[in-house]
N, C-alpha and C positions, 0 to 999 in steps of 0.2 A: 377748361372742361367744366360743363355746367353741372348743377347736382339739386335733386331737391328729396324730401323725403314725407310719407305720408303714412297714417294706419290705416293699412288695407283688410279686406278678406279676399286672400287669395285662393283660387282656383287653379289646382293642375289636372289637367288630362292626359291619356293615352290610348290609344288604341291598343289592344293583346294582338300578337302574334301577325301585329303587318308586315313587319320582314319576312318571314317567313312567308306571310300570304304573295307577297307582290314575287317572290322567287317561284313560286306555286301557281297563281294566276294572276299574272297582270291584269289582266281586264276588270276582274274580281277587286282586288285591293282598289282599282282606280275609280271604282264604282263606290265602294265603300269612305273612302277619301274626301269623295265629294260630298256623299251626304252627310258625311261628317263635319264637313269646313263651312256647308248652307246652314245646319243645325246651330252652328256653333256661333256661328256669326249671326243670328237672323236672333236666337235666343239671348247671348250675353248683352246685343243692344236694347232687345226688349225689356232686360231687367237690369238697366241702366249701368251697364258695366263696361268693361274695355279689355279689348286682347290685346295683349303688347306683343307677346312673342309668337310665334308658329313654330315647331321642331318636326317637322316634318308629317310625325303621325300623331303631336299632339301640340299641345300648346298652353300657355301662363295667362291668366286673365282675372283680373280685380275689381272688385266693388267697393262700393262707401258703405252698404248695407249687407249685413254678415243673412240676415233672412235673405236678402233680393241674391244674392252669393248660390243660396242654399236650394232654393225656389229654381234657381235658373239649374243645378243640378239634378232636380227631380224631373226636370221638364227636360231635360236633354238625355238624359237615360231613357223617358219614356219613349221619345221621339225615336232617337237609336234603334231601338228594340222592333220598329215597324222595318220591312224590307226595303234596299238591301239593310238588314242589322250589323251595327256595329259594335262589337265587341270593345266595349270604352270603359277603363276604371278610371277614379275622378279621387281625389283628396283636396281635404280644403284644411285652411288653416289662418288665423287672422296672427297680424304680425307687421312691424314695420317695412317700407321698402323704400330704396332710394335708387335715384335715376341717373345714369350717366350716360350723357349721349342718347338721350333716348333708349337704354337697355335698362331693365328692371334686376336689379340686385339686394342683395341685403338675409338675415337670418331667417325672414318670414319667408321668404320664396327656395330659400334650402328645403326648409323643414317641408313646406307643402310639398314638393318634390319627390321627398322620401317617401311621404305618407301615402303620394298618389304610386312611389313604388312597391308599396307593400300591397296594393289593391288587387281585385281579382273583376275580371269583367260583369259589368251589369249591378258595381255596387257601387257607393258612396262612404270613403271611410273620409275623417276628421278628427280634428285635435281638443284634444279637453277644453281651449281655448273657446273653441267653438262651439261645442256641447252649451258650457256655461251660460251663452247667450242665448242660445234657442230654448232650454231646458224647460223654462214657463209658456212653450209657446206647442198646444199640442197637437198639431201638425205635423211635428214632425216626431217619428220614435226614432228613439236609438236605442243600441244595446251597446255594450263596453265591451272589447275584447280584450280587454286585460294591458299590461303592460310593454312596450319593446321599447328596445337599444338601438337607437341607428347609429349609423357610422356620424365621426366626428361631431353627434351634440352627447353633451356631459351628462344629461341627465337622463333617467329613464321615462319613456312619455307615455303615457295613456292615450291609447286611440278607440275611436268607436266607428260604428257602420249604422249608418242609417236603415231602418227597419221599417219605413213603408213598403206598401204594397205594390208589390213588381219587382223589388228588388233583394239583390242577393246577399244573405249574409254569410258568409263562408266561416268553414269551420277552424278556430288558431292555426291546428297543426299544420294545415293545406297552405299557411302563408308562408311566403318567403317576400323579400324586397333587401330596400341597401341598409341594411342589419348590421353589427358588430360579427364578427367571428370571436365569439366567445371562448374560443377553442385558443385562441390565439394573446390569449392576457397571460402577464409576466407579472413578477410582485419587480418593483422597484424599475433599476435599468440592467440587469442582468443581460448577460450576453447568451446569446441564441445555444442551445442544447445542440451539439454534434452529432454526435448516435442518433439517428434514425427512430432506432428501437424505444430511445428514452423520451424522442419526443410524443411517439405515438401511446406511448401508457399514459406520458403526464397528461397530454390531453382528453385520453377518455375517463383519468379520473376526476380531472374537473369539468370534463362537459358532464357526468355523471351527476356528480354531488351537488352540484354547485347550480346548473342548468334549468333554473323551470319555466325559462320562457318559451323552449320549443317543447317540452313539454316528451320527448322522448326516454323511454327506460329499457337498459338492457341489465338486468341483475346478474351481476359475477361473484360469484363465490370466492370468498377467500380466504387464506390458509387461516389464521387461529379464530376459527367462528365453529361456532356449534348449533346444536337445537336438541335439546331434550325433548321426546316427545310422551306423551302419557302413557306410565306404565300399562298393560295388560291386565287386567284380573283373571286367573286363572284358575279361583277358587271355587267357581260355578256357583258365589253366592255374591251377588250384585249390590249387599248392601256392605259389603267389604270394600267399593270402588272407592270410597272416600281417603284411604289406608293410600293406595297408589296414587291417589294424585296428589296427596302430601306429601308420598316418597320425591315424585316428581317435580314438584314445586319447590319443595326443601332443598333437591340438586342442585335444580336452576338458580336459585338462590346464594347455593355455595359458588356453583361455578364463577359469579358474576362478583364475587370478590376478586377473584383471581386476574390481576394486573396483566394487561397483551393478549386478555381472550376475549372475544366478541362472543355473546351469548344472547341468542332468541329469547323475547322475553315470553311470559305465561301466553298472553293475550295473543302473542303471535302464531305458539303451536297447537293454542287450542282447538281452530275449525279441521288439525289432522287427527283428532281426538275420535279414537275407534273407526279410522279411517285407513281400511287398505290400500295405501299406495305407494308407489316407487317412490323409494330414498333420494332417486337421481331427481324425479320430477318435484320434491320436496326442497331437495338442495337447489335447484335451479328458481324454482317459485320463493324460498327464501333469501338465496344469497349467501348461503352461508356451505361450507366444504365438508362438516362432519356429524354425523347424527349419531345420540346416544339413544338406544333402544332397550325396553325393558320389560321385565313382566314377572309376578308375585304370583305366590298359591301361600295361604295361611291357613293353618290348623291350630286351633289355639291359640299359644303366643308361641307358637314355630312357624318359622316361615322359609318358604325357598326362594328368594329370588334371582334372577339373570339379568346380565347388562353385555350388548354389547357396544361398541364403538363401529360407528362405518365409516368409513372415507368414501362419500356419499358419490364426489365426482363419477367414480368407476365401480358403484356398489360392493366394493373390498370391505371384508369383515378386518378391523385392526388387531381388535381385542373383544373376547369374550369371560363374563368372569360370571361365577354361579356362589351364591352367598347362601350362608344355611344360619343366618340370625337366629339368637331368640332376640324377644322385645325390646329389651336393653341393650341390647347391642347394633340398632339400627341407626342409630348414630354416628358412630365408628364407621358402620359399613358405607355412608355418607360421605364421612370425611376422606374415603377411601379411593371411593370414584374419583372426588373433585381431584386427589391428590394423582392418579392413574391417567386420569385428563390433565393435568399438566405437565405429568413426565411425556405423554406423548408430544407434546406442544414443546418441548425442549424450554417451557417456561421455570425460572427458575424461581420459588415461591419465597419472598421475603419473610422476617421471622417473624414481623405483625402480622402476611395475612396466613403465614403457619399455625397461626397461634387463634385464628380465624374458625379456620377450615377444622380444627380438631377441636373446638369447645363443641360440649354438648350446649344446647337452647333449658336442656333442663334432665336431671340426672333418674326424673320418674316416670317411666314408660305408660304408667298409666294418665297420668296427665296429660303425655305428649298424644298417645293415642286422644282425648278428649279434646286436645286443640286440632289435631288431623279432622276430626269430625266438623269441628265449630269453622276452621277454615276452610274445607270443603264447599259448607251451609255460605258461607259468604263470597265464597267465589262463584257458587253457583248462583246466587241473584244479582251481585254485581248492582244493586237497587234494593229495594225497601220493603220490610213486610215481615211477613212471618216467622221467614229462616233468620233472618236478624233477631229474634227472639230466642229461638231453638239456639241459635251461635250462642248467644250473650248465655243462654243456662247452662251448656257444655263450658266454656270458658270460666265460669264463675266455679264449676268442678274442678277443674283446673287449678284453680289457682290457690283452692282450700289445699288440694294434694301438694302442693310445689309453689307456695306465695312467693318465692324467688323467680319466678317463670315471667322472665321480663315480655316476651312476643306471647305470651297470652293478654299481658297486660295493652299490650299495643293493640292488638287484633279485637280488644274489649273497646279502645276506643276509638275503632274505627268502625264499629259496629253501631255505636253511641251516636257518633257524628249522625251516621246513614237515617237513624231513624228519628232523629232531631228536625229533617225535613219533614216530617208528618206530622211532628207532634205539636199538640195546641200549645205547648208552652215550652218550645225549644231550648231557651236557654238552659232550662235543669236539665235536661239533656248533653246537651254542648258542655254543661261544666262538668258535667261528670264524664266525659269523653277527653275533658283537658287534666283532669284529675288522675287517669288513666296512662294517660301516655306518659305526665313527669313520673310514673310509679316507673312507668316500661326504661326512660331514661336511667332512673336512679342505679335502677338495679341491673342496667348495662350500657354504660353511656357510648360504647363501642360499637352500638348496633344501632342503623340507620333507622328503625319499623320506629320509634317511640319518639323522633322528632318529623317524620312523614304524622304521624297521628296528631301530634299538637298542632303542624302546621295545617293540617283537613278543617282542625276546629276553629282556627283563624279563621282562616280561608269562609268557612260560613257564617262566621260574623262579623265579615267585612272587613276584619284586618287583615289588608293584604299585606303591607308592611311588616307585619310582625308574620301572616305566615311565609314571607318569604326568607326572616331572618331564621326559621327553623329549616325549611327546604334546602338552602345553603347549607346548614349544618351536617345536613344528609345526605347529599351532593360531595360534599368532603371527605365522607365516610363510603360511599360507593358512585363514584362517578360515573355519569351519562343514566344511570338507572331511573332518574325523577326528571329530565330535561323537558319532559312534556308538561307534568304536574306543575313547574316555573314557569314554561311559556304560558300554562292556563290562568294563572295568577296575574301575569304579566297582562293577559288578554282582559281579566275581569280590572285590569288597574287602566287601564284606555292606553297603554304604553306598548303600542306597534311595535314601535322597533325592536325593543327589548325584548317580545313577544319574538318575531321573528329571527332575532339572533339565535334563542335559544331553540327553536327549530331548526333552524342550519347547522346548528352543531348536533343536533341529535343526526340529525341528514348527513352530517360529516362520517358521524363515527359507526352509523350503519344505516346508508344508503339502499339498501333492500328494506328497511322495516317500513310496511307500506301504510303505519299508523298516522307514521311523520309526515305524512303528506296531507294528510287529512287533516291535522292539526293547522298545518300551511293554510289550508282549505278554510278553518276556520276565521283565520286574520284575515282573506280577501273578501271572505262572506260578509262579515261584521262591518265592513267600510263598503260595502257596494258593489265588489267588484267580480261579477260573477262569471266572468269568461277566464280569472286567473283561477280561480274556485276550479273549476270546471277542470282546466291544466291540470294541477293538483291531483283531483281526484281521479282522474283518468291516470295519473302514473302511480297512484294506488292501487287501482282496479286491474293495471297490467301484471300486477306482481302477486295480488292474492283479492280475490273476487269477494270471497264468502265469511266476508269477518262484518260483524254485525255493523262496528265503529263507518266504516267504510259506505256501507249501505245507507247507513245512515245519513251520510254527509249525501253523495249520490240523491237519495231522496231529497232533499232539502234543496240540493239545487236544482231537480225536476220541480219540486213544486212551486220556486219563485220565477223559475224559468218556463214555466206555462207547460210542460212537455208532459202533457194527459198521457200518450202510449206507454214510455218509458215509466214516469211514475208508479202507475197503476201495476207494474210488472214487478218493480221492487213490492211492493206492498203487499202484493200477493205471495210473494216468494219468502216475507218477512212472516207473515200473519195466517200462513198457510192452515196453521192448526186451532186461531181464535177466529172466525168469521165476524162479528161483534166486532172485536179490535179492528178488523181489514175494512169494515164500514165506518169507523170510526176514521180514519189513515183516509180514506177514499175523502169524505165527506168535508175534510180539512182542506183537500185540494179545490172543491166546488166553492167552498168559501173564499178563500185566495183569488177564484175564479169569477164573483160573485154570481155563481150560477145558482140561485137559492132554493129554487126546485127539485134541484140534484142532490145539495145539500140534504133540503130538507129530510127527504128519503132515506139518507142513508143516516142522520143521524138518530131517526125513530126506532131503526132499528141496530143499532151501535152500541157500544158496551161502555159510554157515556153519552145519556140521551137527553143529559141535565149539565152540561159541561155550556160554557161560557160562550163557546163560538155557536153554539146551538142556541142558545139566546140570541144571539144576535138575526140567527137564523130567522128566527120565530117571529121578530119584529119584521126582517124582510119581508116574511110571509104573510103580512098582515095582523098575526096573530101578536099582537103587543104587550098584552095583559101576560100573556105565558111567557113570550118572551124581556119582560122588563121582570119580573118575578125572580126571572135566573141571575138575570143581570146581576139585582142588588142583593141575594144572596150570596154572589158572587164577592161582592164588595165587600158585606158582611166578614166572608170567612179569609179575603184575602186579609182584610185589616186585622185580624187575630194573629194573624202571621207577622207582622211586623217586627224586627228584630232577628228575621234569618233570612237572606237574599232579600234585602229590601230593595233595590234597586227594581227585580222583577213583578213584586207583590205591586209595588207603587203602579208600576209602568200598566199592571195589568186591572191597576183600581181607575185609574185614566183611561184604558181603551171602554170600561165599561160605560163610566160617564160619558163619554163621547157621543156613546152609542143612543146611551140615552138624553144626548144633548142637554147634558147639564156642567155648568161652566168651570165647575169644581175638576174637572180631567186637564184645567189648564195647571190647576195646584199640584196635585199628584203626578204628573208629566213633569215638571220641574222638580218636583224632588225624589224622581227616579232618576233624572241626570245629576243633582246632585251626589247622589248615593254611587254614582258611576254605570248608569245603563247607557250602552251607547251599540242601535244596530240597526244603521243605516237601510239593509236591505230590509229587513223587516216592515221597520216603521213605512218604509216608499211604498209598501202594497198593503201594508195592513184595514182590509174595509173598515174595521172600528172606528175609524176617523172618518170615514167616508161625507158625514153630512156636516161637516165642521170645519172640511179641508176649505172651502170659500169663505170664513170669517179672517175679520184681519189681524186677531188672537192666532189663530193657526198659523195662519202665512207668516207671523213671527218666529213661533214655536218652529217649523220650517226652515226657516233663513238662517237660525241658529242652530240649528241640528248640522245643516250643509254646509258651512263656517266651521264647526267645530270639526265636521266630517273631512273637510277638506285638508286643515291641522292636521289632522293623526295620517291619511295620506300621505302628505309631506315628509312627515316622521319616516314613515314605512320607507317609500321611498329612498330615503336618504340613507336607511339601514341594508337597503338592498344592495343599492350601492356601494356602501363601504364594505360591504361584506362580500360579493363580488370583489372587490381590488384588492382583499386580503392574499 
């Protein structure tokens, strides 16, 4: 038996739905057949290749040349497409094969096979393998749709679709082919589940949790999950509102001590915030089975409040309790609820987190009232500026009345941190936000808020190591509550997988929260990978629309993914009440787009009409003097900044140079990778490089960015992987 072996780029074909057609119209399919066998044959000899096999309605054919491979695919689709049309998907893939008896065999001719099953007619999908060879050649687009699992190869593959003109790129979810049944993994060698019942739960909770390659969510409620929703004010004076969202945040808080209860976090129940609507439609859009509802009237330091409990499933009222506090005693009335919420929960509260739930934060009403205010002020910016001023003077009240008041102490430097990103001289900033939080430890090393603060202040000066040894610390002290803040760290340390682990367990332990997806969203954005992005934020977007985190990602993958309509609709929807800002947002997208006309327009009138990429603008437009002016001002003030996100400051001292073609962006580029910037998708469309991308300085800078890109892939990968087989 003879054998020989060769590296080919392999091509598979199929025609869709010829069985069915030839059962439906013979005449038809046999019509279709032919032009398809004249095509096929008339083209793979013209671009020097060879059909080995025929399967009836498709067939295996190979080249020495992965272009002449790829060439003869574009030109047989086009051809197809003329009457009669044939409905032909196509996967390529380069890869060994060997010959026996004249039959083509071997791993490269599996895999193309699979690839050309996962296709949909009138497109051209292919393997990263193939990507890799064309990539500098541009001819041909591609787009990436993300990751899949076929049956019997190990590892998980990247496939892409070719993105010329005529052809179809289909959307993930519409794919099927010879896939894994994901539904169908066992840890070890376990023997098959009996019960019916038991196998059909285990596998919607791991096609659930575990599942993002089909990209499918149905959110179920389950028994010990909750969601605090923001108290009421029913005092008809609106500058009281600060009062209930401390009661309300302060619950959540307690509640999420408490060991076997799932708890919505702030950010989750906020967009239901003065928002009438069904408990059920709440519990269904979160996931969770029981909603605690609230509402205050205050006169003085007399207050009434009401709570009740719903068992959201069937809008049953559980419990309702009406509290008639004075100011000191809102505490107590605190630890009350959390303690009412777990006898309902049949949760049985150990005597640490007993001992939790019933300490007061601070035994001075008036203090506590002043941190209510200061943390209101910083919830409500959630960024930078002036309430972070007003916070920091109400806290500083605070803590004259009650210097033992360790969460003011925290809540000061976390406030420190925030506006250290603005400040010309960050570090006196950062150190007094680090000085802050060992105060918040000392004086309660029990409480998580005062090792999240020192680790915020790492975390901005670059020590991710150290802010991860304090995240940990805090993590110990209330678990799953920071698993996002660790992946972010993770994500600024170039460590995929790790990042991604820590995702999957947030995913694990509450699968409705539709933050965690977004966070996912960010690992596939940072490496390229924008059709997994996409997955992601789509089973975000299914479970709650209107949360800004969310919108956010959404935009970012409209703007790198070219999609003007959609785009533009978020941004309108965000910026509805700053016009300025919405031309600003708008004007971002024409640049990405290089439509510089567009641009220019909207950034004249934009609520930064001196901002960096308006420079750049301005050069487009001929205007060079105005726009090199911005530039280097640009420079100027990033280099002041040096010493907080330097990896960013660097990176964006390089795109100015670039811009302005000075050779100094090749120093500043290197020691923003240094510093740890690393974002693939960005850098691949950013025009600031635009006139620079043909020197063979760049095309270095390039080659190593895609090299190191390719690394942390790997990683990711390999983490999916093991994490799945868990």
């Amino acid at each position: 038996m003879s054998q020989s072996r060769q590296l080919a780029a392999i091509m598979f074909t199929d025609i869709v739905g010829y069985t069915a057609l030839m059962q439906e119209n013979e005449q038809k399919a046999v019509a279709l057949i032919k032009h398809y066998n004249s095509a096929l044959n008339q083209l793979v000899s013209l671009h020097q290749g060879k059909v080995l096999n025929y399967y009836g309605d498709g067939s295996l054919c190979v080249f020495s040349s992965v272009t002449e491979a790829m060439n003869c695919a574009v030109e047989l689709q086009k051809e197809l497409q003329t009457e009669p049309a044939v409905p032909l998907r196509i996967g390529l893939h380069v890869g060994e094969i060997f010959f026996e008896d004249e039959k083509a065999l071997g791993d490269g001719v599996n895999i193309a096979s699979l690839i050309q099953s996962l296709g949909q007619a009138n497109a051209i999908f292919f393997s990263r393998e193939i990507f890799d060879k064309l990539r500098n050649q541009p001819e041909f687009k591609s787009v990436s749709l993300g990751l899949f699992e076929f049956k019997n190869v190990s590892e998980p593959m990247e496939i892409f679709a070719l993105a010329n003109e005529g052809l179809i790129i289909p959307r993930r979810e519409g794919l099927s082919g010879k896939l894994k049944d994901i539904s169908k993994r066992k840890k070890g060698t376990s023997k098959k589940l009996i019960i019916a019942g038991s196998i059909v739960l285990l596998l919607v909770a791991i096609y659930f949790t575990r599942n993002f390659f089909t990209g499918k969510s149905t959110v179920t409620a389950k028994g010990n999950s909750i969601a605090v929703l923001y108290f009421d004010n029913m005092s008809g004076d609106s500058t009281q509102d600060y009062f209930g969202d401390g009661i309300t945040e302060e619950i959540i808080s307690r509640l999420s001590m408490i060991e076997g209860l799932r708890v919505k976090s702030r950010a989750s129940v906020l967009p239901y915030k003065k928002q009438n609507r069904n408990t059920k439609d709440i519990s269904n859009e979160l996931g969770i089975s029981n909603i605690l509802l609230g509402s205050f009237r205050k006169q003085g330091d007399k207050f009434r409040i009401s709570v009740q409990l719903i068992d959201a499933t069937n809008d049953e009222n559980i419990w309702s309790i009406n509290y008639n506090p004075e100011e000191k005693d809102v505490f107590e009335m605190q630890s009350d609820i959390a303690q009412q919420v777990a006898k309902k929960f049949q949760i049985k509260l150990s005597d640490a987190n007993q001992k939790k739930l019933v300490t007061a934060p601070t035994l001075n009403p008036d203090a506590y009232d002043l941190y209510l205010k200061a943390r209101s002020l910083f919830s409500l910016t959630d960024g930078v500026g002036g309430n972070n001023i007003k916070s920091i003077g109400y806290l500083k009240q605070s803590v004259q009345l009650d210097p033992s008041f360790s969460a003011a102490y925290a809540l000061l430097s976390e406030n420190y941190v925030s506006l250290s990103s603005i400040a010309l001289d960050p570090k006196r900033w950062l150190d007094s936000a680090a000085i802050f939080g060992r105060k918040s430890i000392d004086l309660n090393p029990e409480s998580e808020a005062g090792y999240i603060a020192i680790a915020k202040t790492k975390l901005w000066e670059g020590h991710y190591d150290e802010a991860l040894k304090w995240l940990f610390k805090a993590h110990d002290i209330k678990p799953f509550s920071i698993n996002q803040i660790i992946q972010w760290v993770y994500l600024r340390k170039n460590e995929y997988g790790n990042a991604y682990e820590w995702v999957e367990k947030a995913i694990e332990f509450d699968p409705a929260e539709a933050s965690n997806y977004t966070s996912e969203a960010d690992i596939f954005f940072k490496l390229g990978l924008l059709d997994s992005m996409k997955n992601s934020i789509d089973r975000a977007r299914r479970m709650k629309k209107d949360i800004p985190g969310i919108d956010w990602s959404v935009r970012t993958y409209y703007l790198f993914s070219g999609n003007e309509e959609e785009y533009t609709i978020l941004c309108k929807e965000a910026f509805a009440l700053d016009e300025k800002a919405l031309n600003y947002q708008k004007g971002i997208f024409y640049v990405i787009q290089r439509n510089w006309k567009k641009a220019d327009s909207l950034y004249l009138i934009s609520s930064r009409p001196d901002d960096m990429d308006a420079g750049l603008v301005n050069i487009r437009m001929g205007k060079k003097e105005q726009g090199s002016i911005i530039l280097k001002n640009t420079i100027e003030t990033r280099k002041k900044f040096l010493g907080f996100a330097d990896e960013w400051h660097n990176f964006d001292i390089s795109r100015c140079y670039a811009a302005l073609q000075d050779s100094r962006y090749i120093h500043y580029f290197n020691k923003a990778v240094e510093k740890g910037w690393h974002d693939y998708t960005f850098f691949e469309h950013d025009p600031f490089f635009d006139d620079v991308r043909s020197t063979p300085e760049f095309k270095k800078i390039w080659e190593n960015l895609q090299q190191q890109n390719e690394k942390y892939k790997t990683e990711l990968y390999a983490a999916i992987k093991s994490y799945k087989n868990k």
